[in-house]
C-alpha positions as CSV (number, residue, x, y, z in Angstrom):
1,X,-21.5,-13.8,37.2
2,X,-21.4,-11.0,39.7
3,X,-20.1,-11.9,43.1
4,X,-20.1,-9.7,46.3
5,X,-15.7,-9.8,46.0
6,X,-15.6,-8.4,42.6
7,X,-12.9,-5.6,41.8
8,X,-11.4,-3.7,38.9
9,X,-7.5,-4.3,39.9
10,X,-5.4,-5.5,42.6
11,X,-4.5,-8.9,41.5
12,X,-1.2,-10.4,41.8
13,X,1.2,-10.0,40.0
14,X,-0.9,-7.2,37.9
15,X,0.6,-4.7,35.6
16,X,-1.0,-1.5,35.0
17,X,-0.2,2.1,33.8
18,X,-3.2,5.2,34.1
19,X,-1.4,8.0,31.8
20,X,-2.8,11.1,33.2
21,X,-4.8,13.0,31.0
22,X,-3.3,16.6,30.5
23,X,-0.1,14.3,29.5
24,X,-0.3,14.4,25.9
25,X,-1.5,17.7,25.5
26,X,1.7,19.6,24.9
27,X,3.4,16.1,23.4
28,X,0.0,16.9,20.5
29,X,1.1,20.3,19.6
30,X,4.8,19.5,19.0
31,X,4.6,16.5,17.3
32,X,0.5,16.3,15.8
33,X,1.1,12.3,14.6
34,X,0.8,11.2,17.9
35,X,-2.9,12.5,18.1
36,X,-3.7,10.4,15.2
37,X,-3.8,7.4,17.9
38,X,-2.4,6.8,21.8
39,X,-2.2,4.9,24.4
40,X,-4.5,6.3,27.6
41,X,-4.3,2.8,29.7
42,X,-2.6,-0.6,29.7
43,X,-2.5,-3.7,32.0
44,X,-1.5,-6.6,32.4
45,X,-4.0,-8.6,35.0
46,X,-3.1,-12.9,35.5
47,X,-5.5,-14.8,36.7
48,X,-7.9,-12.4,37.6
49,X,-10.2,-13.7,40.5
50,X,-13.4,-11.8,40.6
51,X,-12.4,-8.9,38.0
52,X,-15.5,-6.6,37.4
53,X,-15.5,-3.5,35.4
54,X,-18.8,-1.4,34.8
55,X,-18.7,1.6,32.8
56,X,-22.3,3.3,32.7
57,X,-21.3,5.7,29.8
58,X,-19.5,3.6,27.9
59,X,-15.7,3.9,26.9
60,X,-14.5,6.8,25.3
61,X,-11.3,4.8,24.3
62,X,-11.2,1.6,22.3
63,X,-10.6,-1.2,24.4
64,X,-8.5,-4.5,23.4
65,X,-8.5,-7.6,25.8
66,X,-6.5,-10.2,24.8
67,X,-7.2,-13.7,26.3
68,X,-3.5,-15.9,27.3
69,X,-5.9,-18.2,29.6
70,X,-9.1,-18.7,31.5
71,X,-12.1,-17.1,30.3
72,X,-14.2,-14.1,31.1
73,X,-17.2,-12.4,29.5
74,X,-18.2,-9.0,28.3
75,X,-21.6,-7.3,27.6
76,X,-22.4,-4.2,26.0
77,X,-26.5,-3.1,26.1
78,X,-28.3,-6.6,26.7
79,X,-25.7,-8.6,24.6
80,X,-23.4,-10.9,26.4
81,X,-20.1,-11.9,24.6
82,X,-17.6,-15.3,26.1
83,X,-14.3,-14.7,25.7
84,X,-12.2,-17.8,25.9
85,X,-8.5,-18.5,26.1
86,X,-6.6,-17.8,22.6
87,X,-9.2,-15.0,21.8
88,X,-9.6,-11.1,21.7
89,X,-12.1,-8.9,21.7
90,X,-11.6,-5.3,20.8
91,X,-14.0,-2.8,21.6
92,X,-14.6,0.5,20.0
93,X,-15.5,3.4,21.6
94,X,-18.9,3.8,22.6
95,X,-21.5,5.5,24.5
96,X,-23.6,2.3,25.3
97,X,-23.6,0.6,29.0
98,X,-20.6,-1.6,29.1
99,X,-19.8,-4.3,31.5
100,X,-17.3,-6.8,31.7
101,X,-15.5,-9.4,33.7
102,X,-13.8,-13.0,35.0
103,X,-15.6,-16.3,34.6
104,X,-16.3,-17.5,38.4
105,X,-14.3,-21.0,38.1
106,X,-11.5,-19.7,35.3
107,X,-10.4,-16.3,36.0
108,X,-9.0,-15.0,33.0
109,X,-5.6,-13.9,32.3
110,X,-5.3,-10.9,29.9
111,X,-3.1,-8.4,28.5
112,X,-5.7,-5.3,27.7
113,X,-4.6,-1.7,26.3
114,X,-7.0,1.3,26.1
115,X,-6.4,4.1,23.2
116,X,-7.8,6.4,21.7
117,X,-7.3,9.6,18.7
118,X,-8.4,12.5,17.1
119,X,-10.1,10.4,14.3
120,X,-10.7,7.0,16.5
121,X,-14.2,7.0,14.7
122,X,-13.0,6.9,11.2
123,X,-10.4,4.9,12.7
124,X,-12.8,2.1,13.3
125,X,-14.6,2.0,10.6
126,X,-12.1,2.0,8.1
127,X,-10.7,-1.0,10.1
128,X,-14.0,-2.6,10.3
129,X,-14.1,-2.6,14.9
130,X,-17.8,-3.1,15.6
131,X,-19.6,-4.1,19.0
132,X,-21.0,-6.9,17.1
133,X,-17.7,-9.1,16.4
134,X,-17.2,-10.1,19.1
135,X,-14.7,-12.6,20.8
136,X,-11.9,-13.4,17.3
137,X,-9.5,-16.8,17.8
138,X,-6.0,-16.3,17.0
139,X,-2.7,-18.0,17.4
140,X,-0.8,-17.5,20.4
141,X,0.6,-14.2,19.7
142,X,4.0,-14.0,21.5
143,X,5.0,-11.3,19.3
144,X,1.8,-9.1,20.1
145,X,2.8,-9.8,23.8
146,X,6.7,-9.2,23.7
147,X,5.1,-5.6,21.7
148,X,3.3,-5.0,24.6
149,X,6.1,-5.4,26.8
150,X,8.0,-2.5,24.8
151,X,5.2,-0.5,25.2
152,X,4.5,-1.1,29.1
153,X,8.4,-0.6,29.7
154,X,9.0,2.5,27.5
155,X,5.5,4.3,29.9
156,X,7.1,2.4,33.1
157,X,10.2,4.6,32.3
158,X,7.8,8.0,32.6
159,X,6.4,10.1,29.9
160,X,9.0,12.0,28.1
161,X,8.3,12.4,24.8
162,X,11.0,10.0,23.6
163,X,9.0,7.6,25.8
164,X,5.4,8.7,24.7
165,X,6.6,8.4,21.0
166,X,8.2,4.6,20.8
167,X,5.0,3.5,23.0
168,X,2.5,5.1,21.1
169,X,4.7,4.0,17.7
170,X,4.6,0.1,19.0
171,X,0.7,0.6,19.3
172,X,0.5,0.5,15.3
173,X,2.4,-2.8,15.6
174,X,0.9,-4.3,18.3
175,X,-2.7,-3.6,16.5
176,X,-1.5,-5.2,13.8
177,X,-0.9,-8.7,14.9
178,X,-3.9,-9.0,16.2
179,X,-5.5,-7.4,12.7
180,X,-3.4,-9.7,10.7
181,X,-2.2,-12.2,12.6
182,X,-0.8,-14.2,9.7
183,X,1.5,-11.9,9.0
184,X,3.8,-11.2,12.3
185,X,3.9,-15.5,13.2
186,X,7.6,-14.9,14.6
187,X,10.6,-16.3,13.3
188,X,14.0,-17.5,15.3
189,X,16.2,-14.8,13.6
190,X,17.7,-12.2,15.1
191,X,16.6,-13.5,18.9
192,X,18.6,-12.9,21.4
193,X,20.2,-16.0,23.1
194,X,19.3,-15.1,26.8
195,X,17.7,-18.1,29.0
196,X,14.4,-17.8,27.8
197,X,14.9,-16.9,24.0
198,X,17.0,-19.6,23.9
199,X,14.3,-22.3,25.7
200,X,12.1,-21.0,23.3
201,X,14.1,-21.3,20.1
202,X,14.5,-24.8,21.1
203,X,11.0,-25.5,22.0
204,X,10.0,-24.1,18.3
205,X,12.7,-25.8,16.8
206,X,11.0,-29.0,18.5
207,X,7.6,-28.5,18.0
208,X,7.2,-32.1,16.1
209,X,8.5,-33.4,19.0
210,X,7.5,-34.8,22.9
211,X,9.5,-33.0,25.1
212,X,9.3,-32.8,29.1
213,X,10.5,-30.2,31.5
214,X,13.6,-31.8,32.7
215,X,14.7,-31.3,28.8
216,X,14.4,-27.5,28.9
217,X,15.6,-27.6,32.2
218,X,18.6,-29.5,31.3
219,X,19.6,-26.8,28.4
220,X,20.8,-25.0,31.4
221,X,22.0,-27.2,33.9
222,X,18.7,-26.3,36.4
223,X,16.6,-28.2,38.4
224,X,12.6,-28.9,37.3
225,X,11.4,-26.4,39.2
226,X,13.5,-24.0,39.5
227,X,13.7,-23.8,35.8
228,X,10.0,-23.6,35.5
229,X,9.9,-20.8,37.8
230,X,12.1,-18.6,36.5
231,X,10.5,-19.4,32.8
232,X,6.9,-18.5,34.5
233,X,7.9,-15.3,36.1
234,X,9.6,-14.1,32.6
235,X,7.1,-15.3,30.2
236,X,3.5,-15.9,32.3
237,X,3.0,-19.1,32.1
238,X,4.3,-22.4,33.1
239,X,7.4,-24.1,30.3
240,X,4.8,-26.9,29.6
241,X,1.7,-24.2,28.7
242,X,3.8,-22.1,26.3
243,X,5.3,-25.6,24.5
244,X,1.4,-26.9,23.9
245,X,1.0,-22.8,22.6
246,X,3.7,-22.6,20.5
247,X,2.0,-26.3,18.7
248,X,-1.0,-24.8,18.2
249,X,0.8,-22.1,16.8
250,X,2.2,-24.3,14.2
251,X,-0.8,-25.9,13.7
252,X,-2.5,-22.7,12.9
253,X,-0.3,-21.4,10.2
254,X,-0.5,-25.1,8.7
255,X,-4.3,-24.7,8.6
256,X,-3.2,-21.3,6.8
257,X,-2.5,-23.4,4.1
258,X,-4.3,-25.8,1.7
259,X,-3.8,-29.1,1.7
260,X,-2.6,-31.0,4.8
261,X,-4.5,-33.6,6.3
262,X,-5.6,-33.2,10.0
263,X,-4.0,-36.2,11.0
264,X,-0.2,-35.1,8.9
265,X,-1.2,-31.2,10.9
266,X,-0.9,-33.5,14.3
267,X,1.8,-35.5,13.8
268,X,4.0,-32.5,12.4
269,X,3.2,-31.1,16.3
270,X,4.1,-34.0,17.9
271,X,0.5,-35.8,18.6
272,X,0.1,-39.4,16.8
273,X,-3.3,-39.5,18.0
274,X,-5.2,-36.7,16.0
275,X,-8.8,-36.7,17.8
276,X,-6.9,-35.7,21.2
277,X,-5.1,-33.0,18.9
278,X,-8.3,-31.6,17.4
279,X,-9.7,-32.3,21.2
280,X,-6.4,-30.0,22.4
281,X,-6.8,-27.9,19.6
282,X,-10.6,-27.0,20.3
283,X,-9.9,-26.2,23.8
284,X,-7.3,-23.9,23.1
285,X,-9.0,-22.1,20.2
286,X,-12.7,-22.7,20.9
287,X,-13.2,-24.6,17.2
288,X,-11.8,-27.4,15.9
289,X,-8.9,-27.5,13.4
290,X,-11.8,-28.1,10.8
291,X,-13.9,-25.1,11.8
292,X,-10.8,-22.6,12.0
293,X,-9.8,-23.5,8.6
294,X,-13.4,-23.0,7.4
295,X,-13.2,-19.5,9.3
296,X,-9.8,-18.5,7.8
297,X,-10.9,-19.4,4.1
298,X,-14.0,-16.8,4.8
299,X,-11.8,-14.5,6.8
């Protein structure tokens, strides 16, 4: 688990903001609502080879880690929790040793945001955040992430309060598609046509269907490879990857709902064999369309 190269940053391609911590201080007294909750860290860290974080004394600040791919692990006291791709775990604050990190042969690639507030306690247990839950499933949450990306660009832009205000604002949003995930799946409305929105809107609107590269590609008049570059650099993740996503996606919010068959769930994502589905599915989600369905009727 632990490896003699292990580090807390420094990956490629990372993202990362520290706020310093006077900077809200006078931000608190002129406008008290953003003490209620605020951002203190958030990072972006892709395939992280060899993270390791220890924290003796605990966290002061909750902690969300949000698993696109790979897998990593997290223990807090002498309890070890996986965390695999298509899952978050969200960690309250706490006193108790902490310690977490990359599986050795699948680095994980997260999107993680530390915050904290006057009433974080009461904050968590209202909302129900305990050590003990552990790693949660979800849907690929590309609306969570493009939140995220608000948030990172409005503190990349420095910390006036205009900037401190929409970041901190987003957090409530950004919490709550990972709270109620069901409730912020994204519709193609009001997107705006660039390159990528526009591959996207077409993968969605083709999500029964088998598509390849070359057909995204050709929406644009680009080479293969090209086109998959520029898609992997905007979105994290290679065209192919975020199609399979945005099918599981769909096959999610169908398992939302009572009634469809596992086999009519794979062939309304494209798959006319539905044991490699639920096999796909599983791998993506860490249960099987059956057992997600199971969780979501006693979620």
């Amino acid at each position: 688990m632990i490896t003699d190269h292990r580090r807390k940053d420094g990956f490629d391609g990372q993202k990362m903001i520290s706020l310093p911590g006077g900077i809200y201080k006078n931000i608190h007294l002129s406008n008290p609502f953003l003490s209620q909750l605020f951002i203190t860290y958030i990072g972006y860290f892709p395939k992280a080879e060899h993270h390791y974080r220890e924290r003796r004394k605990g966290c002061a600040d909750n902690i969300l880690i949000y698993c696109l791919s790979g897998r990593g692990w997290v223990m807090i006291g002498d309890k070890e929790y996986k965390v695999g791709p298509n899952q978050f775990i969200h960690l309250p604050a706490t006193t108790t040793f902490m310690r977490y990190g990359a599986d050795i042969n699948e680095p994980w690639t997260i999107y993680w945001v530390h915050y904290s507030g006057q009433e974080i306690a009461v904050f968590n247990r209202a909302l129900g955040i305990k050590i003990q839950n552990g790693a949660v499933n979800i849907p690929f949450n590309d609306k969570g992430i493009a939140i995220w990306d608000n948030m990172y660009k409005s503190l990349e832009m420095g910390y006036s309060s205009d900037n401190l205000a929409n970041a901190n604002f987003c957090l409530y949003h950004f919490l709550a598609t990972f709270f109620y995930p069901e409730k912020h799946l994204r519709s193609l409305e009001g997107v705006e046509s660039d390159m990528i929105t526009t591959t996207i809107n077409y993968m969605r609107s083709n999500v029964p269907n088998r598509m390849k590269i070359d057909d995204f590609a050709a929406l644009h008049e680009l080479s293969a490879s090209h086109f998959s570059y520029l898609f992997r650099k905007s979105t994290g993740m290679p065209p192919g990857d975020y199609f399979i996503q945005l099918k599981i996606q769909k096959a999610c919010q169908m398992l939302y709902k009572p009634g469809y068959k596992i086999k009519e769930i794979a062939l309304a994502t494209g798959f006319d064999d539905p044991h490699y589905f639920s096999k796909l599915f599983k791998k993506l989600m860490g249960v099987s369309p059956e057992q997600y369905r199971v969780l979501r009727i006693k979620g």
